[in-house]
Structures are given as structure tokens and as C-alpha cells.
N, CA, C and O of each residue as an XYZ file, in Angstrom:
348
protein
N       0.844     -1.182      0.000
C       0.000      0.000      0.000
C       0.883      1.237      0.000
O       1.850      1.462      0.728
N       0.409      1.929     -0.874
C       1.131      3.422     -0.744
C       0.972      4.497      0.135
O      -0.167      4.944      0.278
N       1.719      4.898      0.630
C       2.192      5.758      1.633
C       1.261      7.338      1.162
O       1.311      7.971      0.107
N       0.410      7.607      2.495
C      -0.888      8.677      2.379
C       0.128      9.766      1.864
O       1.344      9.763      2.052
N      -0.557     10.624      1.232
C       0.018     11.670      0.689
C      -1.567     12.929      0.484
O      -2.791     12.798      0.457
N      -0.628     14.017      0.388
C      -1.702     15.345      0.511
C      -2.145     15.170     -0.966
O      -1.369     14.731     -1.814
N      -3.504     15.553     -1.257
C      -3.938     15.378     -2.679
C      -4.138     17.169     -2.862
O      -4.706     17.609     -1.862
N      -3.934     17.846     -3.494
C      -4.316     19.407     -3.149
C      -5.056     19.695     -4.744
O      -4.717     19.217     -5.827
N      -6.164     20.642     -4.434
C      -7.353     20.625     -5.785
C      -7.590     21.745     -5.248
O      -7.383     22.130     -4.097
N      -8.224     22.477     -6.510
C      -8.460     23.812     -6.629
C      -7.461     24.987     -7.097
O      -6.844     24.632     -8.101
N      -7.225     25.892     -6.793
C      -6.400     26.917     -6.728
C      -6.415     27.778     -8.350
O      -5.834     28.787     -8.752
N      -7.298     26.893     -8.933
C      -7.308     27.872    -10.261
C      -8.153     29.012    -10.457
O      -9.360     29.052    -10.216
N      -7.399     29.993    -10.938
C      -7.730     31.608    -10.908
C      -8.089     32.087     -9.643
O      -7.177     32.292     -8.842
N      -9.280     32.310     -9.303
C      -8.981     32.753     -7.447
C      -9.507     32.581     -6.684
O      -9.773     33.258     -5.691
N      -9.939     30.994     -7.202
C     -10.167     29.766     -6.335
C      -8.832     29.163     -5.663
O      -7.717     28.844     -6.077
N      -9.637     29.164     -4.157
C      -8.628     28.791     -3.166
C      -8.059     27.640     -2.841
O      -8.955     26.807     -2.977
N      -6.825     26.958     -2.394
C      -6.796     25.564     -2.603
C      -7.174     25.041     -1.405
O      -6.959     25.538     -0.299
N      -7.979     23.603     -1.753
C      -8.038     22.521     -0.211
C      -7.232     21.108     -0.924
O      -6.662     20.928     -2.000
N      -7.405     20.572     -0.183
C      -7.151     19.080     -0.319
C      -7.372     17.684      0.542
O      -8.138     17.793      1.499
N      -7.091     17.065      0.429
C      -7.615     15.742      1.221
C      -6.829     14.736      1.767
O      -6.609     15.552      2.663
N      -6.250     13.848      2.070
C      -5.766     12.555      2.249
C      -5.667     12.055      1.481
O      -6.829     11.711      1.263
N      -4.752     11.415      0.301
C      -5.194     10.300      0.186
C      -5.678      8.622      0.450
O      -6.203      7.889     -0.389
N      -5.326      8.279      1.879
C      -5.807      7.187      2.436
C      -6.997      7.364      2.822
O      -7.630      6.312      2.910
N      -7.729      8.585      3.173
C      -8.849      9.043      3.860
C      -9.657      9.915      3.267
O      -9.878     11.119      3.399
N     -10.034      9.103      2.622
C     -11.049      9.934      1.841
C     -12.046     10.791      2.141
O     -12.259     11.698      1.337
N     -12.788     10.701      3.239
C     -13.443     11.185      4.124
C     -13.136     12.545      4.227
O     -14.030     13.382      4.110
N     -11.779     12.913      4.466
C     -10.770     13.900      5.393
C     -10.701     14.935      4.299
O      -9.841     14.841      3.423
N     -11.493     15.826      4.317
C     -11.004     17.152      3.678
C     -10.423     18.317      4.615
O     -10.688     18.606      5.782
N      -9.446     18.939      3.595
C      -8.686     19.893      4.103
C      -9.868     21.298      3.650
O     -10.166     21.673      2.516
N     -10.171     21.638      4.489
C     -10.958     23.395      3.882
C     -10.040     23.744      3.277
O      -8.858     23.413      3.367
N     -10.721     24.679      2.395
C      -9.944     26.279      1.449
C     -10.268     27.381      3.067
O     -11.206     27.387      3.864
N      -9.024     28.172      2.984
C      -8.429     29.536      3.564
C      -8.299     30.710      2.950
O      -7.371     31.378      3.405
N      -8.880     31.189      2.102
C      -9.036     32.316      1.385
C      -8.053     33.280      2.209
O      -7.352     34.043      1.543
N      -7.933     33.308      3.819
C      -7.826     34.471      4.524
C      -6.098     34.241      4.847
O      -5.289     34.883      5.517
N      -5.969     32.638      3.773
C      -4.152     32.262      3.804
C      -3.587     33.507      2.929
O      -2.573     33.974      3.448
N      -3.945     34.101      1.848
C      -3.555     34.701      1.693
C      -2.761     33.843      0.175
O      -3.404     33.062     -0.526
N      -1.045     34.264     -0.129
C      -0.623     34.026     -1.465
C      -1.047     32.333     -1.914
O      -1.925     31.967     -1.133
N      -0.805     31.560     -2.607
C      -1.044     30.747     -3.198
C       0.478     29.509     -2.234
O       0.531     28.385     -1.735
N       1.108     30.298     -2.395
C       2.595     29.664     -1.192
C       2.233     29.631     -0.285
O       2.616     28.607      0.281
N       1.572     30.278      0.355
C       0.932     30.298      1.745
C      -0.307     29.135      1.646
O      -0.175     28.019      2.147
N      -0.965     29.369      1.256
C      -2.189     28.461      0.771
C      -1.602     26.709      1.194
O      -2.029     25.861      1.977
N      -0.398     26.749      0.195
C       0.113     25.530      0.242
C       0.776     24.954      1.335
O       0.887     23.750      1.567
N       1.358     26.216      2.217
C       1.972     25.838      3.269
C       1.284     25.227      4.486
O       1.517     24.351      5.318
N       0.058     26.351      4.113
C      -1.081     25.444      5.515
C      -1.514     24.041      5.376
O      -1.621     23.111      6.176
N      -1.809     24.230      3.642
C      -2.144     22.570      3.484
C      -1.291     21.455      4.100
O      -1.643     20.448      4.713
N       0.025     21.946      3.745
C       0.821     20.733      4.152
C       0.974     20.645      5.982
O       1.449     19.826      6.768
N       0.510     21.540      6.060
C       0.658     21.653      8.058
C      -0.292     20.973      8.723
O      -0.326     20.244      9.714
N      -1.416     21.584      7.560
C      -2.308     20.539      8.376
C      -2.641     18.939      8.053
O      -3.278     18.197      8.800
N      -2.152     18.635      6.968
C      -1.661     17.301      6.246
C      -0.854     16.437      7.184
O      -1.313     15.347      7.526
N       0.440     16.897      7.667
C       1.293     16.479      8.354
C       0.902     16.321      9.893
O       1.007     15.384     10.685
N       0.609     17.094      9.952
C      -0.357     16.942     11.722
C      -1.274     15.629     11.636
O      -1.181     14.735     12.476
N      -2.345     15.571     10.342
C      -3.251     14.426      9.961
C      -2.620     13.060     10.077
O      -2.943     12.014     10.641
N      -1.488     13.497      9.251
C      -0.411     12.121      9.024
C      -0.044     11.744     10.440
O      -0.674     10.845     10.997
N       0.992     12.413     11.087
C       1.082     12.230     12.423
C       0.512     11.647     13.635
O       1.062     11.312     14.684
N      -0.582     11.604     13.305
C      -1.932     11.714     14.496
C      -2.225     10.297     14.217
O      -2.139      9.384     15.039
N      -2.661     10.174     12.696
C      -3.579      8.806     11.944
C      -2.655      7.766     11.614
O      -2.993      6.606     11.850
N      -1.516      8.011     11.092
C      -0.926      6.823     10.170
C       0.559      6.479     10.208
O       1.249      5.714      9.535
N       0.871      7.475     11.435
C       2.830      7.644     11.731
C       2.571      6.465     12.508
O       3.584      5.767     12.549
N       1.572      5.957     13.161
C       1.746      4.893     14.373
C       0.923      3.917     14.030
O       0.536      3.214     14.963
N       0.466      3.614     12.760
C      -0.779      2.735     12.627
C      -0.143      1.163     12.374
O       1.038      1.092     12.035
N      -0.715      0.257     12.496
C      -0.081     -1.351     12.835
C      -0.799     -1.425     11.327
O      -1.281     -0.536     10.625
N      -0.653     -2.978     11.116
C      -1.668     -3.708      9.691
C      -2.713     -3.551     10.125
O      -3.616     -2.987      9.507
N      -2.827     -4.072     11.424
C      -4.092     -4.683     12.294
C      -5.467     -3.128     12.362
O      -6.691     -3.034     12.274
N      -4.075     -2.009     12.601
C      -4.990     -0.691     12.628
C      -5.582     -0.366     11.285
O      -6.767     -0.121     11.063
N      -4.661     -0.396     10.477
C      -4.874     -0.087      9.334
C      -5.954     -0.453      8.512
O      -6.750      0.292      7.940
N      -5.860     -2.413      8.516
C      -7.374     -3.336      8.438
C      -8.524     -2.314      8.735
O      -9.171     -1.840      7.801
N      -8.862     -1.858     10.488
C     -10.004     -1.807     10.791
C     -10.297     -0.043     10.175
O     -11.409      0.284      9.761
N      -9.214      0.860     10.211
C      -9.761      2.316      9.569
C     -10.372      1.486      8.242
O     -11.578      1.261      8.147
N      -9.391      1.055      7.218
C     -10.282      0.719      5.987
C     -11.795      0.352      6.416
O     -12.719      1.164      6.452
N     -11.867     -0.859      6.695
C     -13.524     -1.902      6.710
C     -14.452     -0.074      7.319
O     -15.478      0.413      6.843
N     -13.904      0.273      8.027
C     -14.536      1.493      8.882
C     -15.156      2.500      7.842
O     -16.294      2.919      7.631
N     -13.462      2.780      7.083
C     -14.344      3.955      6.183
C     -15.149      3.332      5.101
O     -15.956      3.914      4.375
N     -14.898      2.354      5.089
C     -15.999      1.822      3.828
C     -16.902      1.461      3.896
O     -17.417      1.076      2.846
N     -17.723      1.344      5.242
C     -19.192      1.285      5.480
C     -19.450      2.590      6.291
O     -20.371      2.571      7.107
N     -18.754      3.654      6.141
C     -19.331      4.991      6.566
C     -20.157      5.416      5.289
O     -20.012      5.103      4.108
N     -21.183      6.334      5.997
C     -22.347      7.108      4.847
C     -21.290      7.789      3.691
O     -20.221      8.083      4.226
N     -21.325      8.063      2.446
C     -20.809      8.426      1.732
C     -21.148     10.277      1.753
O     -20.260     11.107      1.560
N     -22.107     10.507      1.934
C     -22.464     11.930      3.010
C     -21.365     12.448      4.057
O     -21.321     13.677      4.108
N     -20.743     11.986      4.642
C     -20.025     12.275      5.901
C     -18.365     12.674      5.037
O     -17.590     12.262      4.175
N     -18.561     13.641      5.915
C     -17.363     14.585      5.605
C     -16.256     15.409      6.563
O     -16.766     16.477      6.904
N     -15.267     15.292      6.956
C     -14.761     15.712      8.186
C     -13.896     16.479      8.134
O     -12.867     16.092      7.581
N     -13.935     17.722      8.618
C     -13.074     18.845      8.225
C     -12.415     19.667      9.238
O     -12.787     20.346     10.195
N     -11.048     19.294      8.557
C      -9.577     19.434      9.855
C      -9.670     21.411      9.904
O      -9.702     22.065      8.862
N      -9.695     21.969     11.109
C      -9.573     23.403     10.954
C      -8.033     23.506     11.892
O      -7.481     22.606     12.525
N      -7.687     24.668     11.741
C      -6.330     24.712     11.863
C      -6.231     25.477     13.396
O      -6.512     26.672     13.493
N      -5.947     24.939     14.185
C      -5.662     24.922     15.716
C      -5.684     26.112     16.099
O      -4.869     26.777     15.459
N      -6.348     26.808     16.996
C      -6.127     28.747     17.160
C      -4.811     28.898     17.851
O      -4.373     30.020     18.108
């Protein structure tokens, strides 16, 4: 299995960028309009990406890993969970 990585979408013309997980599909990153340049934009993404990573998948076993999958794949396809960035 390949190693989660930030997926980042949007950012064209002056649309703001978010992005997601890719192991976690679920897991969207909001757009920050109030990030400011497009470098900036990207920088939060990856901050809050890496925090995600950290938290979810720096420590995860097979055994963990097994049960997030079976988990997210009988979650409502509705459900959406959105990381905001720590005050």
C-alpha cells in the first residue's frame, strides 16, 4: 500500500486551494481564502496534512490499518470531516 500523501485541488484563478488525504477519503482539508498568497495556501495545506499524518498513520499497525479501511468503507458516503487549523 502506498504511503498517504496530501492530494491538493483547486487553486485555479482565485479559487482557493483545499485538499484531502489520500488514504482518507473522508478527510477534507478546507480552502483559507484568509491564507492569503497561493505559497501560503500551500503551506497550511501541508501543516495541516502532516499533523493528519502524524496523528492517523505515523503509528498505525496492519491490524490498525485493516479496521480504519472496513470502517471507512461502510461509513455514509455523506459524511465529511473537516480538519480546521488549531487557534
Amino acid at each position: 500500500m502506498k504511503e498517504p500523501h496530501l492530494e491538493q485541488m483547486g487553486g485555479d484563478g482565485n479559487k482557493p486551494l483545499w485538499g484531502y488525504c489520500s488514504a482518507c477519503e473522508y478527510l477534507k482539508f478546507p480552502p483559507d481564502a484568509s491564507a492569503g498568497s497561493r505559497i501560503a495556501q500551500k503551506e497550511r495545506l501541508g501543516r495541516l496534512f502532516l499533523e493528519h499524518f502524524n496523528k492517523v498513520h505515523l503509528h498505525e499497525d496492519a491490524s490498525q490499518s485493516a479496521v480504519r479501511i472496513v470502517s471507512e468503507g461502510t461509513e455514509k458516503p455523506s459524511r465529511e470531516i473537516l480538519m480546521e487549523e488549531a487557534a
